[in-house]
MARBA-350608 format. One record per residue (C-alpha): x, y, z negated; chain. Coordinates in pm, 1 decimal. Last residue first. Layout:
N
<rec c1="X" c2="Y" c3="Z" kette="A"/>
...
***
This chain:
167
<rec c1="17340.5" c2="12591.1" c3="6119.1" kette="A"/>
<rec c1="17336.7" c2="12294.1" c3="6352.6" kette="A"/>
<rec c1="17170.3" c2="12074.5" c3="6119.0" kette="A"/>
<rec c1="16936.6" c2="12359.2" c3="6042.4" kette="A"/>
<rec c1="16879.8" c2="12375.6" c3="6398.2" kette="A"/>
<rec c1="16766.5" c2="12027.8" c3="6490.4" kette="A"/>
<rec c1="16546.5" c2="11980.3" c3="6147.6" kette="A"/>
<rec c1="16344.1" c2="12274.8" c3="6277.4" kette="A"/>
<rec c1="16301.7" c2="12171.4" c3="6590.8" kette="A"/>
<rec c1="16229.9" c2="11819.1" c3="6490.0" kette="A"/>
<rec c1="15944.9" c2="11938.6" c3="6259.6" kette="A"/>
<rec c1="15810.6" c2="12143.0" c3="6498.8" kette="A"/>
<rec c1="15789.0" c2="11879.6" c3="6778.9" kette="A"/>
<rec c1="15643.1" c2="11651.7" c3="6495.1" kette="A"/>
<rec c1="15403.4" c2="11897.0" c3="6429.2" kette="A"/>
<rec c1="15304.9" c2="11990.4" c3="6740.0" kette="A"/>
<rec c1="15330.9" c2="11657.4" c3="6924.7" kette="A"/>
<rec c1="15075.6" c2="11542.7" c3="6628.8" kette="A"/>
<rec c1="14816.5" c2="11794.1" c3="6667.2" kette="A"/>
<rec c1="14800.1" c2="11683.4" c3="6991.4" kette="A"/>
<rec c1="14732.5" c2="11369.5" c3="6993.9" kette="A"/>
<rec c1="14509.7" c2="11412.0" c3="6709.8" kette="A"/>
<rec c1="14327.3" c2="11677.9" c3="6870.1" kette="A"/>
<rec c1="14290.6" c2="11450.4" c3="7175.5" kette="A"/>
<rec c1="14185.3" c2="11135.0" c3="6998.1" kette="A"/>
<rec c1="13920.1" c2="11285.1" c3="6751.3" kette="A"/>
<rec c1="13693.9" c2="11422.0" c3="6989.2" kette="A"/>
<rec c1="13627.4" c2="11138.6" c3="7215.4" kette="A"/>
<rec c1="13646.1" c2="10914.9" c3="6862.6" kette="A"/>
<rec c1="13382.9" c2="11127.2" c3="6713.5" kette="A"/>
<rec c1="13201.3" c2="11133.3" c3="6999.4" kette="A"/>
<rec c1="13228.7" c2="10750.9" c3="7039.7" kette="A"/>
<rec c1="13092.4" c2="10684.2" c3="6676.9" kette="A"/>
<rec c1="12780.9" c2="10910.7" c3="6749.7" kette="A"/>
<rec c1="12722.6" c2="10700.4" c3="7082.1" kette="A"/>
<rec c1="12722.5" c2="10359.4" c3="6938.4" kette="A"/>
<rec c1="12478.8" c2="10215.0" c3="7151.5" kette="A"/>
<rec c1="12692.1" c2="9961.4" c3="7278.6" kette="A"/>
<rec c1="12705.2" c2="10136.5" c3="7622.4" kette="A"/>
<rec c1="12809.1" c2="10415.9" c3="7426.3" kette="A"/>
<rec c1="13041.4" c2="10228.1" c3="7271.5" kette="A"/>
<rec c1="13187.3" c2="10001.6" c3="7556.9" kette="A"/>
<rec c1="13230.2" c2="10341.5" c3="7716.0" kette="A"/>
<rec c1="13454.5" c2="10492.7" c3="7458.1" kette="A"/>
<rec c1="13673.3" c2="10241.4" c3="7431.6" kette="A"/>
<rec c1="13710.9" c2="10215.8" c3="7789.2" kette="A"/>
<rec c1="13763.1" c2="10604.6" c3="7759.7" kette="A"/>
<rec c1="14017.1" c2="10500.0" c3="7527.2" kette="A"/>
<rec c1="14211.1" c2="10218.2" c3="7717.0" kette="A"/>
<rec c1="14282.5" c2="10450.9" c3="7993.5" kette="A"/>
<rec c1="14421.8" c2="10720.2" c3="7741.5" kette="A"/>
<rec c1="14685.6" c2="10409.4" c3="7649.7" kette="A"/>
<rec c1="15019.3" c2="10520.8" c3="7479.6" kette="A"/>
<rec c1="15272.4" c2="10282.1" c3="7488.3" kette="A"/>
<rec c1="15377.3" c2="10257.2" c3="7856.9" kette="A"/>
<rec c1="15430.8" c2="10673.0" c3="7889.9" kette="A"/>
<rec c1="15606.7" c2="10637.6" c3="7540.3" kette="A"/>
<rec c1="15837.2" c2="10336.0" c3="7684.2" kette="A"/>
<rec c1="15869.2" c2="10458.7" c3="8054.4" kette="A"/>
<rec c1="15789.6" c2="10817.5" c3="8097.3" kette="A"/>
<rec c1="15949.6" c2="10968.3" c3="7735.3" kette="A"/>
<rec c1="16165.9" c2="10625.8" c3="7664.5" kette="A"/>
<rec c1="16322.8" c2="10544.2" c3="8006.7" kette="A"/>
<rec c1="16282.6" c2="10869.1" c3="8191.5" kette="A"/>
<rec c1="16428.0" c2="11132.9" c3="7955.4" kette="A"/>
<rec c1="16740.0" c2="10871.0" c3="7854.9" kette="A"/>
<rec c1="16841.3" c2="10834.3" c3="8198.6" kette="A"/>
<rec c1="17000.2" c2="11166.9" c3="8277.4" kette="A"/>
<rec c1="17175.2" c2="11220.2" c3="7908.3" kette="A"/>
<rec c1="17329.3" c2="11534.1" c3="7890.8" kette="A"/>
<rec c1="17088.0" c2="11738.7" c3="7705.2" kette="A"/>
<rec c1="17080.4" c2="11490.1" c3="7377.6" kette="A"/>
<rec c1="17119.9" c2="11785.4" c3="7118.0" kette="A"/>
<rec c1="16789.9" c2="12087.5" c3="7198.0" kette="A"/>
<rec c1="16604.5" c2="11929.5" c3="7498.4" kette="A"/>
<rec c1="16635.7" c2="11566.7" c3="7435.4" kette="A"/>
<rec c1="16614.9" c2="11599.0" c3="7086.1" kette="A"/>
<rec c1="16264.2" c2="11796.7" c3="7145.0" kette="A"/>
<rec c1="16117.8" c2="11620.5" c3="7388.9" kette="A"/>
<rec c1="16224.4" c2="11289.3" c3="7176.6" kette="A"/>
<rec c1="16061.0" c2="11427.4" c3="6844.2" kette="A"/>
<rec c1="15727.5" c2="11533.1" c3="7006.2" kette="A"/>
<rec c1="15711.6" c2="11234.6" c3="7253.7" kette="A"/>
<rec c1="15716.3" c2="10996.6" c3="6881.0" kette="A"/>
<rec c1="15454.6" c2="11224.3" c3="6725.8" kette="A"/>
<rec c1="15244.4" c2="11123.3" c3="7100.7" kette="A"/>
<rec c1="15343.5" c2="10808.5" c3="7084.4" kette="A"/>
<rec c1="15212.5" c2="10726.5" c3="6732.1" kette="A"/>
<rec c1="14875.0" c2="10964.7" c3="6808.2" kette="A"/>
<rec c1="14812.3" c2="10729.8" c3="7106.3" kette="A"/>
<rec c1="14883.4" c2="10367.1" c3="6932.9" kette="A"/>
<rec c1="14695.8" c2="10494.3" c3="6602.7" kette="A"/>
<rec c1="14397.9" c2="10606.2" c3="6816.9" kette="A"/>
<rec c1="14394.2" c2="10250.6" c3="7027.8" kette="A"/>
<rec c1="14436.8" c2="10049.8" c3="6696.4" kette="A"/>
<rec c1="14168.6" c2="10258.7" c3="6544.4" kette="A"/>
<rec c1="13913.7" c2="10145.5" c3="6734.7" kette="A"/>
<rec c1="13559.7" c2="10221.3" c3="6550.4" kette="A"/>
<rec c1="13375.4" c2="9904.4" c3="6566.3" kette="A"/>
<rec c1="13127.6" c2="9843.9" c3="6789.4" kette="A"/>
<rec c1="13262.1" c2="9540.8" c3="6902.3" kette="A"/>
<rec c1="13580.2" c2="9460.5" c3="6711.4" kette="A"/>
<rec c1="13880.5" c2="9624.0" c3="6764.3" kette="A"/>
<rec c1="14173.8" c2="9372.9" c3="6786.4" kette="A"/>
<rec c1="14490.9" c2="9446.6" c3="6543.4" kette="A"/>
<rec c1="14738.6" c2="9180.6" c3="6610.6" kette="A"/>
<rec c1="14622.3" c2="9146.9" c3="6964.5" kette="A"/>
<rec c1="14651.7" c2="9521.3" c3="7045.4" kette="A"/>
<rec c1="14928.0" c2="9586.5" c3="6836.9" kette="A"/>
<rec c1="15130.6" c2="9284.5" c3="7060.6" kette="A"/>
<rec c1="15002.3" c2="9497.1" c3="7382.7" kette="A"/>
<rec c1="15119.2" c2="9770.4" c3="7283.5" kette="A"/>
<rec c1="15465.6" c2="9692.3" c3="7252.8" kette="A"/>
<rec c1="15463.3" c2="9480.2" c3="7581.9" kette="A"/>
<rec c1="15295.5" c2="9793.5" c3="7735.6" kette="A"/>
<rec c1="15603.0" c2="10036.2" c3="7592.0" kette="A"/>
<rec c1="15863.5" c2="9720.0" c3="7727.8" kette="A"/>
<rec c1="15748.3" c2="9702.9" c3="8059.7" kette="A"/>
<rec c1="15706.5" c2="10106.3" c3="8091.1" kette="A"/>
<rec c1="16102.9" c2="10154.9" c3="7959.8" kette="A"/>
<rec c1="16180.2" c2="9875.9" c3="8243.0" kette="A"/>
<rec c1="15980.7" c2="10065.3" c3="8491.5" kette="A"/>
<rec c1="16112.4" c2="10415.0" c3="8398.1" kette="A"/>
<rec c1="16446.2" c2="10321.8" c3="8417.3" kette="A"/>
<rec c1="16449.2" c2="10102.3" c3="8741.6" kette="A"/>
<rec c1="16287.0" c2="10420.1" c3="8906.8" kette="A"/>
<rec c1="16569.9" c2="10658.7" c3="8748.5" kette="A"/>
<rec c1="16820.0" c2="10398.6" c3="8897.9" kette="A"/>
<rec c1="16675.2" c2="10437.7" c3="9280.3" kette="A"/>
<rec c1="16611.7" c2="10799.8" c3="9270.8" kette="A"/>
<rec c1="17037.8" c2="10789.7" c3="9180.9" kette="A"/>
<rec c1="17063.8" c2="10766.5" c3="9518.6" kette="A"/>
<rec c1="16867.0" c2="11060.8" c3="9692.8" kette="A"/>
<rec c1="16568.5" c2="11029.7" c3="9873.8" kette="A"/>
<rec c1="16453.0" c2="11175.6" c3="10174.9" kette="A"/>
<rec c1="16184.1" c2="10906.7" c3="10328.0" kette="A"/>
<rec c1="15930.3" c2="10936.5" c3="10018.4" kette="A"/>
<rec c1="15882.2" c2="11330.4" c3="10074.1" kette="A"/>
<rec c1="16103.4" c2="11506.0" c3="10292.0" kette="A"/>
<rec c1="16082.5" c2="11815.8" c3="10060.3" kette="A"/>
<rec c1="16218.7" c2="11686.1" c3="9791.3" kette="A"/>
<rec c1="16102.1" c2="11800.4" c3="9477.4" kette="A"/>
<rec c1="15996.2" c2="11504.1" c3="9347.6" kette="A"/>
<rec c1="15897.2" c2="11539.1" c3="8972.1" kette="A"/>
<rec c1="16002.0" c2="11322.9" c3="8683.9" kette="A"/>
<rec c1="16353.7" c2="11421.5" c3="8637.2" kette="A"/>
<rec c1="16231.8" c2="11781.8" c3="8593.6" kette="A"/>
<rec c1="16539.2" c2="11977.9" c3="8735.7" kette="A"/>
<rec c1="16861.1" c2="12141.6" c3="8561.7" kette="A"/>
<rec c1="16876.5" c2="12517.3" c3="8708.0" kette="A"/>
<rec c1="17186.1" c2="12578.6" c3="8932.7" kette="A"/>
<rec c1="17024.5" c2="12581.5" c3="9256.1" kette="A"/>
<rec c1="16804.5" c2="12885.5" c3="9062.1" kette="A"/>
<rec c1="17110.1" c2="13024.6" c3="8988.9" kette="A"/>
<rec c1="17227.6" c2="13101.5" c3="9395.1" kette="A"/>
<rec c1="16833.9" c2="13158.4" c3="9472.4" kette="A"/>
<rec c1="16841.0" c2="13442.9" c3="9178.3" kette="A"/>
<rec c1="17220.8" c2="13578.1" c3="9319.4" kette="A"/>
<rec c1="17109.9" c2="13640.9" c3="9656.3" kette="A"/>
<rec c1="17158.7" c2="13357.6" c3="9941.0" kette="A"/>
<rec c1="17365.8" c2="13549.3" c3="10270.2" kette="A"/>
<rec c1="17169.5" c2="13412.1" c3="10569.6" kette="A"/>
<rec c1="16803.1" c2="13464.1" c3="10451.4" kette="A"/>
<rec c1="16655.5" c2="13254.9" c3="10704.5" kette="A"/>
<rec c1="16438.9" c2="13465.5" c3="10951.7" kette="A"/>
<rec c1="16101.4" c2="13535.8" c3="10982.2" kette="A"/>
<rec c1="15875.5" c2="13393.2" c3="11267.3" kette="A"/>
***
């Protein structure tokens, strides 16, 4: 059985150092070892999520796809939140480092609640099923390039806005 490195090197000593993904649990208890600021960062996340899907929600019934139609409420809704995760990633990274909350109650919570990749592969099954399969590949296609496309750019533009501010 090996043993315990009893004086820490300098890597583990900076690696304790190194900020932490707010939205992954690296304890290693599991559920029973948590900390007490787990508690807040929950209630952050679910009142960001409550008021994303309240957001989306009103598109949704102000803008209803009808049957067979192409849904462009549900694309709009995912490539908006996914421009609007590009600009906070990068603010949140490059000026607004400090704030603990502000990662989990708009990028998880209200973006995370927003943006709805289960309500487009419903889409996209109530179009095939509809016989619509040449407007559901498109949309199958279209949805991920779009999403992405737009966290590039918008991450880009950010980035670049960020540091000629700073320059």
């Amino acid at each position: 059985m090996p043993v315990p490195d009893e004086h820490p090197t300098e890597d583990t000593d900076s690696a304790a150092l190194e900020s932490i993904d707010s939205d992954i649990d690296l304890h290693p208890g599991g559920l029973g070892r948590r900390r007490r600021g787990d508690a807040t960062v929950l209630a952050a996340i679910a009142a960001g999520g409550a008021a994303g899907a309240a957001v989306r929600y009103l598109i949704g019934q102000t803008w209803p796809t009808p049957a067979g139609a192409f849904p462009i409420g549900t694309l709009a809704i995912n490539v908006l939140g996914c421009a609007l995760i590009g600009v906070l990633m990068v603010l949140i990274t490059d000026a607004w480092s400090r704030q603990r909350l502000l990662r989990p109650f708009l990028g998880t919570g209200v973006l995370g609640g927003f943006t709805t990749f289960s309500t487009y592969t419903v889409d996209i099954q109530r179009l095939v099923s509809g016989a619509h399969a040449g407007t559901a590949l498109f949309y199958l296609a279209l949805t991920p390039i779009g999403a992405l496309l737009a966290v590039w750019v918008t991450a880009t533009a950010t980035r670049r806005l960020v540091n000629w501010r700073i320059q």
